[in-house]
N, C-alpha and C positions, 0 to 999 in steps of 0.2 A: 135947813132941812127940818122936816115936821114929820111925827109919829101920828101915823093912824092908831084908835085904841081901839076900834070894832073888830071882835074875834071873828076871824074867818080862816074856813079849811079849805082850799081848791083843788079837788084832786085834778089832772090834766093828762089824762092818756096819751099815752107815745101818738095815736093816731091824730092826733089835733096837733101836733105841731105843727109849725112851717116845714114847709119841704121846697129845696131848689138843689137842684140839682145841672150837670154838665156830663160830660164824656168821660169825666174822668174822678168827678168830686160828687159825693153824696150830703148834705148836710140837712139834718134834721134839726131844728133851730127854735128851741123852747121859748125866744122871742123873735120877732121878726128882725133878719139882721140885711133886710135890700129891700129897695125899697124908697119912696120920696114922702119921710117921716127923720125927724131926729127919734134915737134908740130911747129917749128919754122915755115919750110917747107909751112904749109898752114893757116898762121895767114893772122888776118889783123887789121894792126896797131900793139897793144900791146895784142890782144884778141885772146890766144893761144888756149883755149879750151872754147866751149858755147854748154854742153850736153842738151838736155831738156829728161828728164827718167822718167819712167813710173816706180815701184820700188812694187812689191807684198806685201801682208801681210807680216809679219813676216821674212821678208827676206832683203838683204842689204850688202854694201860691207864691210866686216870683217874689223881686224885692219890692216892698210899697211904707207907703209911710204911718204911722199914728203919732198923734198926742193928747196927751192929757189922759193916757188912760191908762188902767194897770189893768195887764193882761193876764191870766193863767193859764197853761197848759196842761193835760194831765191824759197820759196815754193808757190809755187799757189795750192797743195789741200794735206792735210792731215800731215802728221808732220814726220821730221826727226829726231832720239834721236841722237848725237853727243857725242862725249867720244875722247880723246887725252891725248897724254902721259906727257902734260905739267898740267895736273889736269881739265882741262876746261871738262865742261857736261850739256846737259842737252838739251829741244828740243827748236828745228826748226820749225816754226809755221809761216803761210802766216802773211806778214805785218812784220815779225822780220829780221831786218838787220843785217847779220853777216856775219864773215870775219877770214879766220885763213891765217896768214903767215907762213909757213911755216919756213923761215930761214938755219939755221942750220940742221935740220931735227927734224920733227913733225910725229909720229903715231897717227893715228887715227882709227876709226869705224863710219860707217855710215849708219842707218839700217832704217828700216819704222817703226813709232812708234805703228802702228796697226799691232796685232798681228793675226795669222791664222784665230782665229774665231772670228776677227771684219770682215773680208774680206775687208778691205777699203784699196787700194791702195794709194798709192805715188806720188803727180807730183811734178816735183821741175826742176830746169834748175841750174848746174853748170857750173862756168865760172873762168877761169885761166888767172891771166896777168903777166908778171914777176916783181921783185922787181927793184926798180933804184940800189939798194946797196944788195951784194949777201951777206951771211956769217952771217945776223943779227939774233939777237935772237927771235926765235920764239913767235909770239903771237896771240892774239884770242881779237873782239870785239865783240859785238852785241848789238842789242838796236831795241825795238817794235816803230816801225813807223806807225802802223795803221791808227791812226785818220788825221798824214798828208796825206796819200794818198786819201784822202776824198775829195779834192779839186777841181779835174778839172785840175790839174796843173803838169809841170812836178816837182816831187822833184828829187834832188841831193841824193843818198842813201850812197854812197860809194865815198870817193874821196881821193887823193894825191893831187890836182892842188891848189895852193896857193889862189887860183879868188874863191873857194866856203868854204874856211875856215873859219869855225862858221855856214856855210850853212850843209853841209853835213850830216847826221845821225853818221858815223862810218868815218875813216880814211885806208888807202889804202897804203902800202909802195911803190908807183910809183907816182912822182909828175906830170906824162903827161896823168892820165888817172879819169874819172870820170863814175860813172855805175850812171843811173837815170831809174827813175820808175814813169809813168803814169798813173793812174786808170781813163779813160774817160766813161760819160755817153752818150748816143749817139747824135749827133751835136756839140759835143762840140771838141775843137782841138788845140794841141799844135805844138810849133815849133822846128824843131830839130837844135839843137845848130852847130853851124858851126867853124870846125874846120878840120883841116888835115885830119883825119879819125873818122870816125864814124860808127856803127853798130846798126839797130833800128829790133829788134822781136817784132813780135805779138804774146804775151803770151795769150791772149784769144783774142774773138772778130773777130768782121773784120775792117779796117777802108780804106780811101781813102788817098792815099800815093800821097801829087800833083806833076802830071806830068807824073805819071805813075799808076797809077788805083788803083785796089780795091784791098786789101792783104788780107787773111786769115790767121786765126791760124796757125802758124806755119813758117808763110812765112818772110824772112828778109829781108833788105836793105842793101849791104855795100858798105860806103861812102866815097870818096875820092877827098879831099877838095871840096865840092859839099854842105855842110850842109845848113843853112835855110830854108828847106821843112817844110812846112806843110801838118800835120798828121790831119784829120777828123775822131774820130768816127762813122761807119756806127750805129753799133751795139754798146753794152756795151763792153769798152775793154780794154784791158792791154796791155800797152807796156815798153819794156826793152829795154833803148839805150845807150850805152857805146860813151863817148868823150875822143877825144884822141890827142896829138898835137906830138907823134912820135911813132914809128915802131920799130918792130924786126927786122926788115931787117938790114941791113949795107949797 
C-alpha cells in the first residue's frame, strides 16, 4: 500500500453520486458499486464501497455471498434483520455498531425489518474496506453505542489502528483504517482527524465544512493528507468519517 502526500480537499455533492435504483431499493452510492470495473478502480484510501439506500417495506437483498471484505453497517432510520451462514442473526437498529468480515467466504441476507403493512422504510449507508490479511476466518461483531454518541463528540465506532484500541466500540480486520460517528447539536463542532486519507458524509443535517461552506445531506468530503478541518453544526447533524493512513492503489 502507498501514501499519496499531495494535499487535496474534494468536496462531492450528494447530486454527483451514483444513483441505481429498482422498485424497491434506492441506493445513492458515493463510489460506484455495479458495474464491469473491480471497486478498487474508484476507491479512496481503503473505502471501496459507501452505499447510502433507501430499502422498502418488506423487501431487501436475499442471501449472496462476499470475501475478503469487511463490511459495516450503520442505520440511521428503521432496522435491518441480518442472518449469515456462520450462525450470526438478528437486527440492525441506529446507534448499533456492527461489522461482518467476510474471510473465507460468508452468506448472508439483508432485508428491512418493517414488513409491507408497516410501510416504514430503510435508511442505512454500507461501507466496504479490505482486510490487511486475506484467507481469515470469518467473523461478526456488534455492540449498541447509543448513549456514546450523546456527546457532542466525535466517537471511534469501528477500528483496526492500534492508537484507539480500548477506544473503539467494535474492531475492523485492517490496522490503517478507523469509521467514526458524530451526532452534533447545532453550534456545536468537531475536528476531523488528520491523516493520509480521509472521508467525512453528512448523514443527516447540514453543517459548515471550514474553508469550503455549507454541506448538506448527502454531500461528502474526500481528503488527502489535508485533515484538521473543522466541521460546524448548522442544523442537527450526523456525520460519518472514515481515517485512513493507506490506500488500495499500489
Amino acid at each position: 500500500m502507498a501514501t499519496m502526500v499531495t494535499a487535496q480537499v474534494q468536496v462531492v455533492p450528494g447530486a454527483d453520486r451514483a444513483h441505481w435504483w429498482n422498485e424497491w431499493l434506492d441506493s445513492r452510492q458515493s463510489f460506484p458499486a455495479t458495474g464491469n470495473f473491480t471497486l478498487e478502480d474508484h476507491a479512496h484510501g481503503l473505502l471501496l464501497v459507501h452505499n447510502e439506500d433507501t430499502v422498502g417495506p418488506g423487501e431487501g437483498f436475499d442471501t449472496h455471498q462476499h470475501r475478503d471484505t469487511e463490511i459495516l453497517t450503520w442505520v440511521l432510520e428503521g432496522a435491518v434483520v441480518h442472518q449469515d451462514s456462520a450462525g450470526h442473526s438478528g437486527m440492525i437498529h441506529p446507534g448499533l455498531a456492527q461489522r461482518m468480515s467476510a474471510g473465507t467466504g460468508i452468506r448472508h441476507s439483508e432485508r428491512n425489518g418493517a414488513g409491507y403493512r408497516e410501510r416504514e422504510r430503510l435508511h442505512v449507508v454500507q461501507m466496504w474496506i479490505p482486510p490487511d490479511t486475506p484467507g481469515v476466518t470469518p467473523g461478526y461483531q456488534e455492540l449498541d453505542i447509543e448513549g456514546d454518541l450523546r456527546r457532542n463528540t466525535l466517537v471511534p465506532v469501528a477500528s483496526g489502528m492500534p492508537k484507539y484500541r480500548g477506544e473503539a466500540a467494535i474492531g475492523i480486520g485492517n490496522r490503517h483504517a478507523t469509521f467514526h460517528v458524530a451526532r452534533l447539536d447545532p453550534g456545536q463542532a468537531i475536528t476531523v482527524p488528520d491523516a493520509p486519507y480521509g472521508h467525512v458524509f453528512v448523514a443527516r443535517g447540514s453543517v459548515d465544512f471550514e474553508d469550503n461552506g455549507t454541506l448538506e445531506q448527502g454531500d461528502a468530503v474526500r481528503l488527502t493528507a489535508a485533515g484538521g478541518h473543522r466541521v460546524t453544526a448548522l442544523t442537527a447533524a450526523e456525520l460519518l468519517i472514515w481515517e485512513m493512513d493507506a490506500s488500495v492503489r499500489r
